[in-house]
N, C-alpha and C positions, 0 to 999 in steps of 0.2 A: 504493500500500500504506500510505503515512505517513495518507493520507488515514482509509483505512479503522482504521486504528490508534488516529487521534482519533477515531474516532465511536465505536469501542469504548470507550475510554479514559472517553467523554461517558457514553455510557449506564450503565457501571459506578459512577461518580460519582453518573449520580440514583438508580440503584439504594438504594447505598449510604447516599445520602441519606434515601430513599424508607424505607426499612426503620428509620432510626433515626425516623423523624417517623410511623411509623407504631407501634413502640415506645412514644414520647414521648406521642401520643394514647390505647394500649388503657391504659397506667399512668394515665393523667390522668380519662379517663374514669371506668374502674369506682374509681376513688377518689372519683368523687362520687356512685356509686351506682347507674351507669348499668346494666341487665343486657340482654343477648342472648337470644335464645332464638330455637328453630327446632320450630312446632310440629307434632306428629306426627299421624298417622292415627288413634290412641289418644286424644288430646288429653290427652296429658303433653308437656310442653315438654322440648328438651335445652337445661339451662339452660350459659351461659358466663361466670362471672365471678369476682370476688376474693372475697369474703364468701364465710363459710363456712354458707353458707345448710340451714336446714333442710328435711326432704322438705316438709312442708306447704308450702313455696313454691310446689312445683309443682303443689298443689294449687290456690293461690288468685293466686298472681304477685304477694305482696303481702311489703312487706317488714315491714310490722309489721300486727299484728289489734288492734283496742280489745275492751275486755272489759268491761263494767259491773254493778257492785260493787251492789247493794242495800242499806239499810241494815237488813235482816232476814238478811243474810248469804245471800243466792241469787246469781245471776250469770246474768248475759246475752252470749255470746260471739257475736262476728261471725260465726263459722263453727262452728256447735252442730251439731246434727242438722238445722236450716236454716238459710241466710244471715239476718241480721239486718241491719236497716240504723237509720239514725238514725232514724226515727218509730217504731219498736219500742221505744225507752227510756222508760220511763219518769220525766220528770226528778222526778217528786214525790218519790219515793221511793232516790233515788239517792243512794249516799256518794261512789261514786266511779268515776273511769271512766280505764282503763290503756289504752296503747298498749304491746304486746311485742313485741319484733322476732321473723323469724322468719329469723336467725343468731343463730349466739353469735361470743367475742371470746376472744382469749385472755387470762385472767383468772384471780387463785387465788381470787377469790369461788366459790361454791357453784350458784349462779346465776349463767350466763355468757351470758344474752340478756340485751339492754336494756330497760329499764322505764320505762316515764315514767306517773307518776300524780299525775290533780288530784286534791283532797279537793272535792267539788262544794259542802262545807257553809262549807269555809275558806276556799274558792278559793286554795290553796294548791299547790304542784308540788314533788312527791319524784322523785328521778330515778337510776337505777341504773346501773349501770357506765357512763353518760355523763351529760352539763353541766358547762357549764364551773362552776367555783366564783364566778365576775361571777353568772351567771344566777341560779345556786340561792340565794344571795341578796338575788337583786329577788327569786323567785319564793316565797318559804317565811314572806313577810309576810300575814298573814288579813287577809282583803275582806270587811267588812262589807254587808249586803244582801242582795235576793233575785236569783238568779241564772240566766240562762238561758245552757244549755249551747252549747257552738259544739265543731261536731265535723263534719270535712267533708278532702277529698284532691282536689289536683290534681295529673292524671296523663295523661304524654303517651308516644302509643303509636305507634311509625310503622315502616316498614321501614326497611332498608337499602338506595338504590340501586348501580346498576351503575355500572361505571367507565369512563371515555376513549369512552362510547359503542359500545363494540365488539359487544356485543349488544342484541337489541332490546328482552328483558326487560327491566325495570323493578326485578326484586330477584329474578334467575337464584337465586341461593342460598336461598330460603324466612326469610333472615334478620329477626328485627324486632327492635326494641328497646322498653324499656320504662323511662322514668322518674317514679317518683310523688313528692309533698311532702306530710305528716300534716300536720292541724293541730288543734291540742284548746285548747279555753279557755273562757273565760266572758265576760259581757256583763250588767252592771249601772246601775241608771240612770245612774249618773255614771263607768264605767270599761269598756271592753273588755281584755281580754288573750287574746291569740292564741300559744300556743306551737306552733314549727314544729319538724319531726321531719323530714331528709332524708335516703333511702334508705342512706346512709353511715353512721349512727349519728349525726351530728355535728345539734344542737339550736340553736334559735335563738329570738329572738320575733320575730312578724309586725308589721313597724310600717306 
């Protein structure tokens, strides 16, 4: 019986374990932005994560859209009445070109999605309820030159496996996940600047 008492005792222990390490990962995770989803017959995803994401996520799984500004005051949106994609831009005629997330944060701003905009003419970066204040100041110095756009996401999409091999499925649950990185900048004969946007709100530069 003593026997059987430490093997309960054992398994209660990884239990116990099990459950705080599996805590410690769903916090760690969707804090960088990772999200879940389980997609349906409909092809609307039920999404699972921290960000308070807007419906259009589950329209596109995207956490931010870029949007490009005209300098005639038009606009070209990634997801208009058709997907748009980078050779749809026109750089000649471009001021400027936004990435906006598709959550918001809690904020007493007016606007509570994040914004990130270059001035295409300045080569310049405004940035809305995120950057740190290090960045906004490398980034809000004007670039001399002609400029060619850099706008491009990479993004990895995989399932969930099974566990301890107990089934033979491969991802029993329909579960996948999905993590993207934005990146928007410019490239001049003597400079590149690459800003990175990851699914968390949190900004960076690509070196």
């Amino acid at each position: 019986m003593e026997t059987v008492n430490k093997k309960i005792d054992g398994f209660l222990k990884i239990r116990r374990q099990s459950l705080y390490d599996l805590e410690k990962a769903i916090e760690g995770i969707y804090e960088m932005g990772v999200r879940f989803f389980v997609p349906t017959a409909g092809g609307v995803p039920e999404i699972s994560c921290a960000q308070n994401l807007l419906p259009r996520f589950e329209f596109t799984l995207e956490d931010f859209e870029w949007k490009a500004i005209y300098e005639d005051g038009t606009e070209l949106d990634q997801y208009g009445k058709e997907q748009s994609h980078f050779g749809n831009i026109d750089q000649s005629k471009l001021a400027k070109l936004q990435y906006i997330s598709n959550f918001e944060i809690l904020t007493q701003n007016p606007e509570k999605r994040l914004i990130i905009t270059l001035d295409f003419k300045k080569g310049t970066f405004d940035f809305w309820n995120c950057g740190e204040q290090g960045l906004r100041a490398e980034l809000t110095k004007p670039c001399e030159g002609k400029k060619k756009l850099i706008l491009f996401k990479r993004k990895r999409e995989d399932f969930t496996v099974s566990v301890a091999g107990k089934t033979k499925e491969v991802n029993p649950t329909g579960e996948r996940f999905t993590y993207t990185r934005y990146y928007l900048g410019y490239e001049t004969k003597d400079k590149k600047v690459i800003v990175v946007i990851y699914p968390n709100g949190k900004v960076g530069l690509e070196k």
